[in-house]
The first five atom37 places (N, CA, C, CB, O) and aatype in JSON, in Angstrom:
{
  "aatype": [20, 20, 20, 20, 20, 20, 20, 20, 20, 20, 20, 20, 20, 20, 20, 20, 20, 20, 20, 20, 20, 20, 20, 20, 20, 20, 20, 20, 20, 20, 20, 20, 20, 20, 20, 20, 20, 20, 20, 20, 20, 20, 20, 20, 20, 20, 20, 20, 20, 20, 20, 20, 20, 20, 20, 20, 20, 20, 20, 20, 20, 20, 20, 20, 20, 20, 20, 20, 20, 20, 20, 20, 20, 20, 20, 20, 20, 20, 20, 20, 20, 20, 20, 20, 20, 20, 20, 20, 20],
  "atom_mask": [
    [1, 1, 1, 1, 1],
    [1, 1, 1, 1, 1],
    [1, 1, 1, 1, 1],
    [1, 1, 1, 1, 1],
    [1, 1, 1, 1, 1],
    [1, 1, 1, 1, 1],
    [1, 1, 1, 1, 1],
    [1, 1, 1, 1, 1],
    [1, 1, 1, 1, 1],
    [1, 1, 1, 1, 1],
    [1, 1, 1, 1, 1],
    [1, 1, 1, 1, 1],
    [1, 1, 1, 1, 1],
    [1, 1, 1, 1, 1],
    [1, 1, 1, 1, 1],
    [1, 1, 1, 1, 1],
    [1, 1, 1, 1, 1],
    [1, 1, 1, 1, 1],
    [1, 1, 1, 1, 1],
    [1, 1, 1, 1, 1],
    [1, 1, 1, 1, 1],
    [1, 1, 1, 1, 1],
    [1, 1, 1, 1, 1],
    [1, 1, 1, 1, 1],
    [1, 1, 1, 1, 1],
    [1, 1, 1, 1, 1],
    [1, 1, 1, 1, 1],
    [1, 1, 1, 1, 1],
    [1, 1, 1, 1, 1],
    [1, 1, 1, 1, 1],
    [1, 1, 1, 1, 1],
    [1, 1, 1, 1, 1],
    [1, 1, 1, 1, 1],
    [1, 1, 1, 1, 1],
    [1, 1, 1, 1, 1],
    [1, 1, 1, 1, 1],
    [1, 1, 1, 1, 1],
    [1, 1, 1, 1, 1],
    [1, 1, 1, 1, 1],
    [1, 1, 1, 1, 1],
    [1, 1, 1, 1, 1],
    [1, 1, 1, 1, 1],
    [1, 1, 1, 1, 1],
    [1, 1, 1, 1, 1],
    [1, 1, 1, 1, 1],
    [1, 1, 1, 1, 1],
    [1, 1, 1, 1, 1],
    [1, 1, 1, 1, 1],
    [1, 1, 1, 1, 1],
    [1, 1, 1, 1, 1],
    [1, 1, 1, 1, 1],
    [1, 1, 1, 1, 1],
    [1, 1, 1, 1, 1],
    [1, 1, 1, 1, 1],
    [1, 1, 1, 1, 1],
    [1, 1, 1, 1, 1],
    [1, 1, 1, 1, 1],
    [1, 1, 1, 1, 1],
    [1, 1, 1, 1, 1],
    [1, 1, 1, 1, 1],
    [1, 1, 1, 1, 1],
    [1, 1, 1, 1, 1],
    [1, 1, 1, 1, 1],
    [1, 1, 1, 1, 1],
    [1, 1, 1, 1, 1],
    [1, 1, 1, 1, 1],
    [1, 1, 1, 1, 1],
    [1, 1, 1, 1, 1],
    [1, 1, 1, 1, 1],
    [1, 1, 1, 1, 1],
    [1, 1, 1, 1, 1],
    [1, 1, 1, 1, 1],
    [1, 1, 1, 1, 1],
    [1, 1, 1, 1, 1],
    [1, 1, 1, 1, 1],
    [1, 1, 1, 1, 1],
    [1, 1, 1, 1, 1],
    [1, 1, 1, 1, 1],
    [1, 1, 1, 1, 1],
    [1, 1, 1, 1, 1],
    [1, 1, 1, 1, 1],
    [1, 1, 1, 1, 1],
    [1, 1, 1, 1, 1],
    [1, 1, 1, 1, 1],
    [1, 1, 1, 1, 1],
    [1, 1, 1, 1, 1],
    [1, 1, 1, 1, 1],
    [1, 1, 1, 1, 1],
    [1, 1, 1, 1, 1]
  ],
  "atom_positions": [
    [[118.88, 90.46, 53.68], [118.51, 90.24, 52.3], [119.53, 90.85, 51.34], [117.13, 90.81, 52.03], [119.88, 90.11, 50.42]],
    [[120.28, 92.53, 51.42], [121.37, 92.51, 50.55], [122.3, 92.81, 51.42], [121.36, 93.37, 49.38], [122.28, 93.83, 52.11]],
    [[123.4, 91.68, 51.47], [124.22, 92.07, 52.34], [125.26, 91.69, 51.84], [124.04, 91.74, 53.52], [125.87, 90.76, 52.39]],
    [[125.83, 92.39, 50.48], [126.95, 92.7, 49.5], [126.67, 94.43, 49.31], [126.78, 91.66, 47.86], [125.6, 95.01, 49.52]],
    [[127.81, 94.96, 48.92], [127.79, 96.32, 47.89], [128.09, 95.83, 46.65], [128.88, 97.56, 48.21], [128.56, 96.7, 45.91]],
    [[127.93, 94.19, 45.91], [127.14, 94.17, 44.64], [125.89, 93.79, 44.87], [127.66, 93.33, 43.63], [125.32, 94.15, 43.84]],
    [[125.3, 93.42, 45.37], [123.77, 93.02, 45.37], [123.05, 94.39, 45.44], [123.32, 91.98, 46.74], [122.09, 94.64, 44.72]],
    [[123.77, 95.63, 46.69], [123.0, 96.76, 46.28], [123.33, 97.45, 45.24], [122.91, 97.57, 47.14], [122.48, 98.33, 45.07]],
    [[124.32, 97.49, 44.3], [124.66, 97.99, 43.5], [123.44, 97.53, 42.34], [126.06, 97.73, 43.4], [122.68, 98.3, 41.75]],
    [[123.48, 96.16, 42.22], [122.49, 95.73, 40.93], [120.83, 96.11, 41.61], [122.71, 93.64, 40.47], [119.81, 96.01, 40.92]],
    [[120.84, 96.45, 42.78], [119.29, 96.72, 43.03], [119.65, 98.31, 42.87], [118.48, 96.11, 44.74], [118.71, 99.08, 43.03]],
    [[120.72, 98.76, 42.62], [120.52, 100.39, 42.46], [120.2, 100.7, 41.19], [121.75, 101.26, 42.78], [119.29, 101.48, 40.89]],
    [[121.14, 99.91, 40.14], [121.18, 100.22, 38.59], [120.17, 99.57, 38.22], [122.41, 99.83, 37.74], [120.26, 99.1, 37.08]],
    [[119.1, 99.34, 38.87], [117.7, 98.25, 38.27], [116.61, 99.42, 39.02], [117.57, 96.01, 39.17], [115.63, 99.82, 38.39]],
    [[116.87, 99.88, 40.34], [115.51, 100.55, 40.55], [115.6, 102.46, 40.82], [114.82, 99.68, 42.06], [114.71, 103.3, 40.88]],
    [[117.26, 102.55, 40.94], [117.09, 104.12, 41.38], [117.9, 104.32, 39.89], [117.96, 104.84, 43.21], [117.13, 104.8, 39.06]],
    [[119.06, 104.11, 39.43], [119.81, 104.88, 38.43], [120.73, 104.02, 37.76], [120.54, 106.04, 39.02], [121.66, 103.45, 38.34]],
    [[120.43, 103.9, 36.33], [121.31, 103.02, 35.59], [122.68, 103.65, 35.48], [120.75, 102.72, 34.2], [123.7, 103.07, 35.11]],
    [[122.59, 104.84, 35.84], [124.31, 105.26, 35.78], [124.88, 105.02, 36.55], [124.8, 106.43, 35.72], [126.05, 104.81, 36.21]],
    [[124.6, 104.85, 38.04], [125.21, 104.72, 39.44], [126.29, 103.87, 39.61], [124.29, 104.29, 40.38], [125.86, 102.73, 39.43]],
    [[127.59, 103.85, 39.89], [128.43, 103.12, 40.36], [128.62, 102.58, 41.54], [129.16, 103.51, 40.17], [128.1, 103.1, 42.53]],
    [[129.4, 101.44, 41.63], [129.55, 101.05, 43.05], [130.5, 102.55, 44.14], [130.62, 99.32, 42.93], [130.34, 102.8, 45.34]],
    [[131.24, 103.15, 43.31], [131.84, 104.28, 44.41], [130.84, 104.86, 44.72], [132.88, 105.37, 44.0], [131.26, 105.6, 45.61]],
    [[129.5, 105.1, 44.59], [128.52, 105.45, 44.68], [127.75, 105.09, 46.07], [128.08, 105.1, 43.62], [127.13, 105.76, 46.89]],
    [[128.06, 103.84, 45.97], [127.36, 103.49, 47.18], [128.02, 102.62, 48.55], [126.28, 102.73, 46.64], [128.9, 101.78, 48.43]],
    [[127.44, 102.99, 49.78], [128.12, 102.6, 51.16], [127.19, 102.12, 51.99], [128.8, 103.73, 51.89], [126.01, 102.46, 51.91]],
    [[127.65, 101.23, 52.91], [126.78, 101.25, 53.77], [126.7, 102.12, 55.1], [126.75, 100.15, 53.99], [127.76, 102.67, 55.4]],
    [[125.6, 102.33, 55.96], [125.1, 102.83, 57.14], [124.44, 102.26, 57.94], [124.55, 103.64, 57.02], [123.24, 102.53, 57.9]],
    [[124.87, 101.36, 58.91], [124.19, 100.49, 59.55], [123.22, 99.65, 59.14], [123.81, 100.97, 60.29], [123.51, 98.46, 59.1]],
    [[121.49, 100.2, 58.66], [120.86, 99.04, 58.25], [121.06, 99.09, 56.43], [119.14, 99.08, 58.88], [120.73, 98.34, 55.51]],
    [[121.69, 100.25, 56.53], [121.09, 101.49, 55.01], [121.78, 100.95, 54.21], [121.43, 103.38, 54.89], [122.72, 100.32, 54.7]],
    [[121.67, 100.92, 52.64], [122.86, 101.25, 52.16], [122.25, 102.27, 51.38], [123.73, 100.19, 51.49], [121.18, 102.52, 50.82]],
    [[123.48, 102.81, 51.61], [123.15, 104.4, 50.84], [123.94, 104.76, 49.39], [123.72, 105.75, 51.99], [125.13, 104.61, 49.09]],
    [[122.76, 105.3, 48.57], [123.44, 105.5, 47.15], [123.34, 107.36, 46.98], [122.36, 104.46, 45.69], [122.71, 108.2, 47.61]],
    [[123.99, 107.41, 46.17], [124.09, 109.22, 45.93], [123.66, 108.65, 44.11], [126.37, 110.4, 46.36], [123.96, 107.64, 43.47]],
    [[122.97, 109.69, 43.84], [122.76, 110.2, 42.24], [122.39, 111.16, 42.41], [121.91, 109.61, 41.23], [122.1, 111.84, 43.39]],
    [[122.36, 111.31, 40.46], [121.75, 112.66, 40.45], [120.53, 112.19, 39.97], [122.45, 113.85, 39.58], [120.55, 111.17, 39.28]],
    [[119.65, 112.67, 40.17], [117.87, 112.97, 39.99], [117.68, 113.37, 38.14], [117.24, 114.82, 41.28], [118.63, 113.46, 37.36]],
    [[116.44, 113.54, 37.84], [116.54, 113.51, 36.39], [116.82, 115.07, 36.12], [115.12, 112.88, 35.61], [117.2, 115.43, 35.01]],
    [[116.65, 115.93, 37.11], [117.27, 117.44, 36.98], [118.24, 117.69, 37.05], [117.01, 118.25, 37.64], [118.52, 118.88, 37.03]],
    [[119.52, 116.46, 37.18], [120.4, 116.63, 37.66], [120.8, 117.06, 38.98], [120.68, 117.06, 37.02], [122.0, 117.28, 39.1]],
    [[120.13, 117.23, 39.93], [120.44, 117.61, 41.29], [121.21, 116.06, 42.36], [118.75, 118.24, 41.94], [120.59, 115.02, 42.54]],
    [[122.26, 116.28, 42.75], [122.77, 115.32, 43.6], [121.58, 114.88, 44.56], [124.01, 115.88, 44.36], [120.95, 115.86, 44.96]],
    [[121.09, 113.62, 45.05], [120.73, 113.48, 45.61], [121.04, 111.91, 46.3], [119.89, 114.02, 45.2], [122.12, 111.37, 46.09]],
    [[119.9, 111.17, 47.21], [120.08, 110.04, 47.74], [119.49, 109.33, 47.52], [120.14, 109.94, 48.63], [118.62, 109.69, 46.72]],
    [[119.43, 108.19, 47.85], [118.32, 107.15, 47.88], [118.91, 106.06, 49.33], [118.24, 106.2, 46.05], [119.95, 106.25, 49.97]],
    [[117.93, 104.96, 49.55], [118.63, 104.41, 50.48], [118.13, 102.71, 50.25], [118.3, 105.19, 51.98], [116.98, 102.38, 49.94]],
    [[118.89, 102.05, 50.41], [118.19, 100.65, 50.09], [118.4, 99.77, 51.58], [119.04, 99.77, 48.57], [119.46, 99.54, 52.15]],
    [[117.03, 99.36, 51.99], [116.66, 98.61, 53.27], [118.17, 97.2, 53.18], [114.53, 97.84, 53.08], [118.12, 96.35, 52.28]],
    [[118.9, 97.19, 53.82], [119.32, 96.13, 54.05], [118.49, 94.86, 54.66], [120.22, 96.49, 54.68], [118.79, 93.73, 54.27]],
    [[117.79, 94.99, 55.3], [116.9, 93.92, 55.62], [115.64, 93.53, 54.94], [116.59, 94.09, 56.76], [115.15, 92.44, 55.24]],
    [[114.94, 94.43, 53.92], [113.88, 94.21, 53.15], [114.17, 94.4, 51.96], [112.88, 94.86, 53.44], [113.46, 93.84, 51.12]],
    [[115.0, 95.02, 51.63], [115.42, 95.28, 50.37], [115.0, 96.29, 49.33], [115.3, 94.31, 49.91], [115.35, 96.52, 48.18]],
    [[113.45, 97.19, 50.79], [113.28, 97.88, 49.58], [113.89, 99.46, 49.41], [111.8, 97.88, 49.39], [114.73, 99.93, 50.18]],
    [[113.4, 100.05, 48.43], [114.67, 101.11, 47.7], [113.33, 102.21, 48.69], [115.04, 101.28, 45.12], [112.13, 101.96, 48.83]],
    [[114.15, 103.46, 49.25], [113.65, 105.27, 49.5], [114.74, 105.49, 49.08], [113.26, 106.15, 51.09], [115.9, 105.1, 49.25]],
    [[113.49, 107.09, 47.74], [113.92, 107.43, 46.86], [113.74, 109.39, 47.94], [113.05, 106.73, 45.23], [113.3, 109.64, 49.06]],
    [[114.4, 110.43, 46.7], [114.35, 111.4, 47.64], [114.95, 112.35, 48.51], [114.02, 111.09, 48.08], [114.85, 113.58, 48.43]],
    [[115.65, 111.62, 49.42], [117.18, 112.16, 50.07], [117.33, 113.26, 50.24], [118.33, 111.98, 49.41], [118.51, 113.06, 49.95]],
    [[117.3, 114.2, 50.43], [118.08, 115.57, 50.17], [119.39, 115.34, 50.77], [117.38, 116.94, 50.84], [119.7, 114.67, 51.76]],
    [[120.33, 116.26, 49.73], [121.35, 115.97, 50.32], [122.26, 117.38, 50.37], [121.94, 114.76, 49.64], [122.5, 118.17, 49.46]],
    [[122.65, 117.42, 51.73], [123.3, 118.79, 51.7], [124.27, 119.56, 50.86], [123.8, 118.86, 52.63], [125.38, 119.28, 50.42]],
    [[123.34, 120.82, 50.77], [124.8, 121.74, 49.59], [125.78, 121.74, 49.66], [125.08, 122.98, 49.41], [126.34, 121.8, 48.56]],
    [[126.64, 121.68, 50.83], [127.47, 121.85, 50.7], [128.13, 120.24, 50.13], [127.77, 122.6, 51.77], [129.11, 120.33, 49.39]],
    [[127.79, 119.3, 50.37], [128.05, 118.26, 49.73], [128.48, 118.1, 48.21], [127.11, 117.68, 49.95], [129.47, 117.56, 47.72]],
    [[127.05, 118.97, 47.46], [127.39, 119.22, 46.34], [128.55, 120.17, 45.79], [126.41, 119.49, 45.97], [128.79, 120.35, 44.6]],
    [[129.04, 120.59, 46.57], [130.23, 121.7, 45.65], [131.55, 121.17, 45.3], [130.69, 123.1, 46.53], [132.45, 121.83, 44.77]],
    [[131.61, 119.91, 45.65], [133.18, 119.46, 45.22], [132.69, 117.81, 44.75], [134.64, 119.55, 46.87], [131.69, 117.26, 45.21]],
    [[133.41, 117.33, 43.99], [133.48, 115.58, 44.12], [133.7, 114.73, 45.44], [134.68, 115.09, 43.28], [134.26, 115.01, 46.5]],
    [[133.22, 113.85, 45.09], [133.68, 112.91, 46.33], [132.24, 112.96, 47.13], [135.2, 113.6, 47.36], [132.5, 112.56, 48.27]],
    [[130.9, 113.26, 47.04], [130.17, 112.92, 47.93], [129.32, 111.8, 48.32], [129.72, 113.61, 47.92], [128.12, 111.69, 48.07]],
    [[130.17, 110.87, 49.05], [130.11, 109.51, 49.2], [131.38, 108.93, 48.5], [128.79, 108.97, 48.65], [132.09, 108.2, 49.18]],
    [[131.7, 109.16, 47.31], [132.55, 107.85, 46.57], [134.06, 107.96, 47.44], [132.83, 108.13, 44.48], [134.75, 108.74, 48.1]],
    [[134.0, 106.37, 46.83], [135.47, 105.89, 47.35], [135.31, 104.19, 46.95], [135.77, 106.24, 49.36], [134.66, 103.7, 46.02]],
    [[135.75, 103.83, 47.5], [136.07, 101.92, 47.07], [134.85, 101.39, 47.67], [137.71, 100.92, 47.95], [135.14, 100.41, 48.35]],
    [[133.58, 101.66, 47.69], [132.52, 101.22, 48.1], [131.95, 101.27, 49.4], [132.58, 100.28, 47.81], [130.8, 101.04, 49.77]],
    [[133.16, 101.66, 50.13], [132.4, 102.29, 51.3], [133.28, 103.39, 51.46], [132.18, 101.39, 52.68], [134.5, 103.45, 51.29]],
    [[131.97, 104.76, 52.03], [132.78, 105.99, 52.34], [133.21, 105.84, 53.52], [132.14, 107.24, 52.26], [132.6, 105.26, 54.41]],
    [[134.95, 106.65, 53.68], [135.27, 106.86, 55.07], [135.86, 108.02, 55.3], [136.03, 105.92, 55.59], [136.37, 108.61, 54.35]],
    [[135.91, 108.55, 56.59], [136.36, 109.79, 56.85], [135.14, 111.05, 56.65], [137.59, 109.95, 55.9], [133.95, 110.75, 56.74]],
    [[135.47, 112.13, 56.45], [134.71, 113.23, 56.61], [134.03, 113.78, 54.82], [135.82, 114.4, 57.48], [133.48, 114.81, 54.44]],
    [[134.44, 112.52, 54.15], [133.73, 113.05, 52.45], [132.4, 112.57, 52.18], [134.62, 112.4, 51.01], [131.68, 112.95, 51.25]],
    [[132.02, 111.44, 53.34], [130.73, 110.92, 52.91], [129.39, 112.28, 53.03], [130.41, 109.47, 54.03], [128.36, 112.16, 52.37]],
    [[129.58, 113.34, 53.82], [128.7, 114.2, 53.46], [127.28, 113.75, 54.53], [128.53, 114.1, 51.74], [126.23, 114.38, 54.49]],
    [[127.5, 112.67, 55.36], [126.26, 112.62, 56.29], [126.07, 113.21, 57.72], [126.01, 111.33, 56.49], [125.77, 112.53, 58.7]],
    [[126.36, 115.02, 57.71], [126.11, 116.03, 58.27], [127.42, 116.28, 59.38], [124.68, 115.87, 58.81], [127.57, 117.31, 60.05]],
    [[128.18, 115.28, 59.4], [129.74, 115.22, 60.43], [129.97, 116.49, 60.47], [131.27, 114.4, 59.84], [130.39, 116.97, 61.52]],
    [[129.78, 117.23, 59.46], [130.82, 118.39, 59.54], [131.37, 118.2, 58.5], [131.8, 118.5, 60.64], [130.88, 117.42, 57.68]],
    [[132.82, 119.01, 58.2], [132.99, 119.4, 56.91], [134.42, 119.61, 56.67], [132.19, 120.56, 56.6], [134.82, 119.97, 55.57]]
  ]
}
């Protein structure tokens, strides 16, 4: 059902965060995964069903993730060791 990083992009800026960019978001096998920040401002995740389409909100996302830029972004999909999904560091 979204199987673009614009289709999840416009289901991101419609149901998790009108600020969110596409460097924002990647995919993960079924996932695609978005990073924002929450209305406290805290970095967090969300994940949008590639096959149903629907949005989990929630995420926690590790501290140490948060202490520098780059967690997740890049040209729409993360690669290497910045995406922040527990690899190591």
């Amino acid at each position: 059902k979204v199987k673009t990083v614009d289709e999840a992009f416009e289901i991101a800026k419609a149901e998790i965060d009108k600020n969110v960019s596409k460097d924002d978001i990647y995919q993960m096998n079924r996932w695609w995964v978005v990073f924002y920040e929450d209305k406290d401002g805290v970095k967090t995740q969300a994940r949008i069903d590639a096959v149903t389409g629907e949005v989990y909100t929630g995420y926690d996302v590790p501290a140490w993730c948060q202490e520098g830029a780059g967690y997740g972004r890049g040209p729409g999909y993360a690669r290497g060791s910045g995406h922040c999904m527990g690899y190591g560091r």
